[in-house]
Structure formats: C-alpha cells, structure tokens
N, C-alpha and C positions, 0 to 999 in steps of 0.2 A: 585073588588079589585084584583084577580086573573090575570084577564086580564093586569090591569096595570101592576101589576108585572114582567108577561110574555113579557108585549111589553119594560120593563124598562130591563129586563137580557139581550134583544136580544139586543137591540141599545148598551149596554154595552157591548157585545162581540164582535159586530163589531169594534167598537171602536177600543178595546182591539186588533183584527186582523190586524187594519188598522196602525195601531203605531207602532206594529208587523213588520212589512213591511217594514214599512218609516226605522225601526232599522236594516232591514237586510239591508234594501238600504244603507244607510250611512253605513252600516258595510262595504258591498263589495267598495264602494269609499272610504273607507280608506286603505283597501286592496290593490286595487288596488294604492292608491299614495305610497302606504310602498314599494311594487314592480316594482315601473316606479320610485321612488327614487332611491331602490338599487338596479336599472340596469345602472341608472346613475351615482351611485357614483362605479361598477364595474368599468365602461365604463371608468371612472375617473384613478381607480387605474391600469386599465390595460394601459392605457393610460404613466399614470406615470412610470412604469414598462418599457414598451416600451423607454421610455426618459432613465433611465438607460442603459437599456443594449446597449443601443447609443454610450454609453462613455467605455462601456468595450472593451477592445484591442484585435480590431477581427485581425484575421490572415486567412491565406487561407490554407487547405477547413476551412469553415466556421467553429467558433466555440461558445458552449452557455457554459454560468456560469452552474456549476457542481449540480447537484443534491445536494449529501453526505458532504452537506455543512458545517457539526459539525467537520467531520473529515478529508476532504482535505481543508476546508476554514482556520478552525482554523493552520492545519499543514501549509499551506502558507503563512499565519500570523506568523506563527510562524519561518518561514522561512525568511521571511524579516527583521523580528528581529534580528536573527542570524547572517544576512550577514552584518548590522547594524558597521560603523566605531565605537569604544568608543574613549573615552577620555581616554589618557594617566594614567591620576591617577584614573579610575574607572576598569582598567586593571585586574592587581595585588592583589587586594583584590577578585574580582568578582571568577578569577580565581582561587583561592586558595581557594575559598569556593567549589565553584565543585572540585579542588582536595580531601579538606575533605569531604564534602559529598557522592562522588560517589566512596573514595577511590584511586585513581590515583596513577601509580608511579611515583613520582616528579624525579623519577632520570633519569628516561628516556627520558626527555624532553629536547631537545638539547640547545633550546634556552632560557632568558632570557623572564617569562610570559609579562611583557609589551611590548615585541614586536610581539605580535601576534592581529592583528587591530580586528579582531570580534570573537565573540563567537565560531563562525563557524568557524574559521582559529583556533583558541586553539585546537576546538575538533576535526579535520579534520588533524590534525598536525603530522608531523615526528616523529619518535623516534632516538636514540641517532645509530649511526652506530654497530652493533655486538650484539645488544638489542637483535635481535630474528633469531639466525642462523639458517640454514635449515640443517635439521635432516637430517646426513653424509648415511644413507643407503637408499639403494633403496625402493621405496613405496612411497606412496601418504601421502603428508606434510598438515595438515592445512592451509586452505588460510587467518582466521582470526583470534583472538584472539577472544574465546566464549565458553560456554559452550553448551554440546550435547543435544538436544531435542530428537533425536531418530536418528538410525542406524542400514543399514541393507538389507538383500536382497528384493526386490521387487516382492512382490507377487500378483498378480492381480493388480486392478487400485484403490482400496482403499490403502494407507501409514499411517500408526498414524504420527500426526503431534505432539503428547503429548500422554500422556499413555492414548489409550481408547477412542480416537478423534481422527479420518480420514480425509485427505482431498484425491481429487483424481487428479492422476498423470497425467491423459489424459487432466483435465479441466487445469492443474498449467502451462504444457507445450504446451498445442494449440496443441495435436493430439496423438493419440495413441499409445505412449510407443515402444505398438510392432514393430510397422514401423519402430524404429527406432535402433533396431539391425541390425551390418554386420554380423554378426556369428551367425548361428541357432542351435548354441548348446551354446551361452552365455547368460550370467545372466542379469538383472538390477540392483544395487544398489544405496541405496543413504544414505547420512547424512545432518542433520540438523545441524547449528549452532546458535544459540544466542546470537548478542553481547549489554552486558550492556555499560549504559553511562558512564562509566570508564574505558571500554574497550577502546585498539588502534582500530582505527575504518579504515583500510584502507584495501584496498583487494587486496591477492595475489593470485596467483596462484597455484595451488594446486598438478598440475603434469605436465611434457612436455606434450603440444597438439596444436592444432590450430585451432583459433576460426575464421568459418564460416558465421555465420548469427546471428543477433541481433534481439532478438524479446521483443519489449517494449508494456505489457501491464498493460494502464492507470490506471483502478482498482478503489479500495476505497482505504482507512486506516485506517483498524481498528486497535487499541493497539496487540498487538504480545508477552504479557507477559502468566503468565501460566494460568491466570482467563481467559481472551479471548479466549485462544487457545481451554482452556476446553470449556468455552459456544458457541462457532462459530465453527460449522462442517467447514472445507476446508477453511478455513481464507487464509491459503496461497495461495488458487488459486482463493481468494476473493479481495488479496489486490493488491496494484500496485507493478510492478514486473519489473526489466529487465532481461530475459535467451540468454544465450550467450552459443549456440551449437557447436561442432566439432566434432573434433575425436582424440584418441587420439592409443598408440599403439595397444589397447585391443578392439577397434573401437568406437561408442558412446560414447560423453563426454560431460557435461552440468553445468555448474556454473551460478546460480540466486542469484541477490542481490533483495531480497524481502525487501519494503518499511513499514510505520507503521505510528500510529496517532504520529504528528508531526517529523517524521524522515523520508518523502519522499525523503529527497531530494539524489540521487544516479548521481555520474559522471566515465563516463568511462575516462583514458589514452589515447584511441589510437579511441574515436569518442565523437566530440563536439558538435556532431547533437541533440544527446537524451538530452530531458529536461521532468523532473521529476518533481512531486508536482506543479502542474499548477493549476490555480482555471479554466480554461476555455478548453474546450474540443469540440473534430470536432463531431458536432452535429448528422453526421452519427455513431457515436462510440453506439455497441450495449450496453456497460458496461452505460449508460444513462439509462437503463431501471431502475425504483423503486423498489430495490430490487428481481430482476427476479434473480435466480438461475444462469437462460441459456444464462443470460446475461452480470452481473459483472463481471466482470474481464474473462471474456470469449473472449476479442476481442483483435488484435495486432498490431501494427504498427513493420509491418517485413522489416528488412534490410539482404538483402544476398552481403557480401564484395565481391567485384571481385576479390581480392589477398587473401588468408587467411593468417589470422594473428597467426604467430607462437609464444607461450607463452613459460618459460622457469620454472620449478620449482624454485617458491621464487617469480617471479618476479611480479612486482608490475602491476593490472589491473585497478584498481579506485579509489573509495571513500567511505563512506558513510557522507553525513555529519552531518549526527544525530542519525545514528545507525540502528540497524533491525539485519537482517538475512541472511544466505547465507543459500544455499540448494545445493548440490552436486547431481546430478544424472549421474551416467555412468554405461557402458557394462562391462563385464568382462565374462573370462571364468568362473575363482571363486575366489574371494577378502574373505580378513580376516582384520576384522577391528581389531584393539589394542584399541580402546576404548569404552563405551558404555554409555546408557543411562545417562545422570548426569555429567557423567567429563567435569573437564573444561582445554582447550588446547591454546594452544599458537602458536601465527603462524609461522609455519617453524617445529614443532615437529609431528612426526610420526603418523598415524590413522590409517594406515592400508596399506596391500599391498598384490599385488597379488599371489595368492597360488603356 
C-alpha cells in the first residue's frame, strides 16, 4: 500500500510541475502579445502625432507646439477669441457687462461701445483726450495705470516681486544687473506695476530716454495675480516678457511689459516684428525645457535697433491687449519714489524723481 501511494504522490506532482509550466508558458505569450500590441498601438499613436504636427504652421527656424500647454494654449485660445469680429447688436451689452464688472470708466471712453469690432479693440482702446495729463514737474511719470507690487532700490539679484517673494533680476533681464551701470557710484532701482482688467491697458513712457535693443523672452504664463505671485518664486522672470533697454539722463534705463495666463498678447508702436502668445516655438528655444529653472524664460530673441529710438515723457510705447504688468528697472545716482507698496497710480502722475 505504501508503495502505491508513494508511486501515486509522485506522478502527481509531476503533473502538478508540468501544467506549472504549460501556465508560465502561456503566461509569458500573453505577455509578450500585451507588449508587441502596445508597441503597436505606440507606433500607432506616434504615428498619429507625427500627422498632426504636419498641419501646425511651421515657420523658419523650425518651430514645435509648446509644452505649458494649460497656459500658453488656453492664453492663444483665448487670444483668438478676442480678436474675434461681433456682431453689431452683441457689442453694447457684452461691453457694458465688463464695464460693470471690472468697474471701467465709461466716461473715458471716446467712442460710442458698438464701434469697437472685438473684445480686444474695447479693451486695447483710447481714452478720451486730457483723461491722463503728465504730471507738470520734473521726475519720473507712471507709464500705466496700476497699482504698486513693490518699489525700490536694488539690492543684490533677489527683488520681492510681492511681499516675501523674490524673483531675480539677473534671470528677468538676460545678464547681470551690474554690467549694466554707466556710473560706478549709481544705484539700481525698480517698480512694479499691476494692471487690472478695468485698467487703460496701454503703455507709455515713463521718462525722456531712448530705447536701444528689444529683448523678447517667449516664457510661460502663469496668472500674475497676488496667489501666484506668493506661490511662484521669480514668476516674473518665469513668464513671457518683452524688455526694451536704453539709457536715459542718469544712464541705464529699462521698461518690460511682462505677459500672464491669457493676457500675452504685448504690441509695440515703433516694431511690428515681435509677436507674442504664440502656441508654437523655435525648437532650439531653451525656455522648452519641462519646467527647468535654467531654462524657462531664461532664453531671448535680441534685437539691437541701428537708430535708437528716442521716447518722450507721456508718449505713447504699445499695448497690452489683455493686460499684465510693467516692471521699471533704471540707474540712478539716488531716486525717491512718492509712492509705495499698495497705491494705485495713473498714467502720467508722479512716482518719484531724482534726489
């Protein structure tokens, strides 16, 4: 009986090993088709991918659809919308609703709201002649209507962009600050502006000088309000920018219209070249890297003008057409600001002037 038994466990357990087997076999050939399917259906999707980006509107140097797709995609989306013709009778009401909601002054408004064809043309629009005279004494005028984010002399390469949140000066401007004093016994300073969506949204000038070289970098856009500013270290020299350098009596002199989630879009006066809030970008651009530090908004497309372009206080430099921020950076021996953290100013009224 023993025996039998013995000889009955063993045939049983080979068994048991042999179906073993057969089960690891068919396991690894299912395996394997799960993984020769989905190199297929990659091969598939990249394939499909490929067929897209076929139809996006390459330009030369080469360009690829943007990473930070939430926030330059949607902001070009939402830029198209903008520039969007209405209809006559969807004019008048549309408009008057952003009047009351964002506050506007209706009295400033020269013309009659149905004659303004899109969104973009209302909020990108004139004000009434004498609306914003420039402040009769000497000293540096507001160039937009906003309120002050920070203000102040420039101490090292960290600036608070908000109270208690730095960005740095060297990364916002493409190079080191210091290099860019004529006088080795002058200062740096700067001021922020803010403009909300009921703000006149157009940019002036802020003192006699003349602007040198255009340095447009492509960037992200992240929102620019006071949450973002607090949660994003150096947002301003994270997002899309144009800085327009010179000089001015005091020597260094710097005005950036800094961009935002859906308010890229920035046009200068006196150059039709820069184009802002684009979904596609020259594939060498380092600002392409996923979230690299040393690389968003770290990279520029520089133009240095053969003539420099002389500005006058008051006079009119660009746009915004959906709003953001300007950033003042200039030399000085020693400047006194008249305003500070919080106020809100109007363009053409006094901020400060030189000691």
């Amino acid at each position: 009986m023993t025996k039998k038994r013995t000889t009955t466990t063993t045939a049983t357990t080979t068994t048991t090993t042999i179906t073993t087997e057969k089960q690891q076999q068919q396991g690894n050939s299912v395996i394997k088709k799960v993984l020769k399917t989905s190199a297929n259906v990659s091969k598939k999707s990249l394939s499909s991918i490929r067929s897209v980006l076929r139809h996006v509107p390459i330009k030369k140097p080469p360009q690829v659809v943007r990473w930070d797709f939430l926030g330059v995609g949607l902001s070009y989306l939402w830029g198209m919308i903008n520039r969007k013709t209405l209809p006559v009778f969807m004019r008048k009401p549309l408009y008057q609703a952003w009047i009351n909601i964002f506050k506007c002054n209706q009295d400033e408004i020269p013309e009659p709201l149905d004659s303004y064809p899109s969104l973009a043309d209302f909020f990108s629009r004139e004000i009434i002649q004498g609306a914003r005279p420039i402040h009769s004494d000497q000293g540096t005028v507001s160039p937009v209507d906003g309120r002050v984010l920070a203000c102040g002399e420039i101490v090292g390469d960290q600036v608070e962009q908000v109270k208690g949140v730095t960005y740095s000066i060297s990364h916002f401007l493409g190079c080191d600050p210091q290099t860019l004093l004529k006088n080795k016994n002058s200062k740096l300073f700067h001021c922020i502006l803010y403009l909300s969506p009921g703000d006149y949204h157009r940019i002036h000038s802020s003192e006699d000088w003349t602007i040198e070289n255009r340095h447009h970098f492509p960037g992200t856009l992240f929102p620019v309000n006071k949450a973002f500013l607090k949660l994003i270290p150096s947002l301003f020299a994270l997002n899309e920018r144009i800085v327009l350098t010179g000089e001015w009596k005091e020597g260094f002199y710097s005005m950036t219209a800094v961009g935002a989630y859906n308010v890229g879009s920035i046009s200068l006066n006196f150059d039709q070249e820069t184009q802002t809030n684009c979904i596609t970008r020259d594939f060498r651009c380092k600002n392409l890297e996923y979230f690299s530090w040393g690389g968003v908004g770290s990279h520029s497309y520089d133009v240095n003008y053969e003539q420099p372009i002389p500005q006058e206080r008051g006079q009119e430099i660009g746009q915004f057409h959906l709003g953001s921020t300007v950033v003042l950076i200039f030399e000085a021996n020693d400047f006194q600001f008249n305003v500070k953290q919080g106020d809100y100013c109007k363009m053409g009224s006094l901020i400060g002037k030189c000691k």
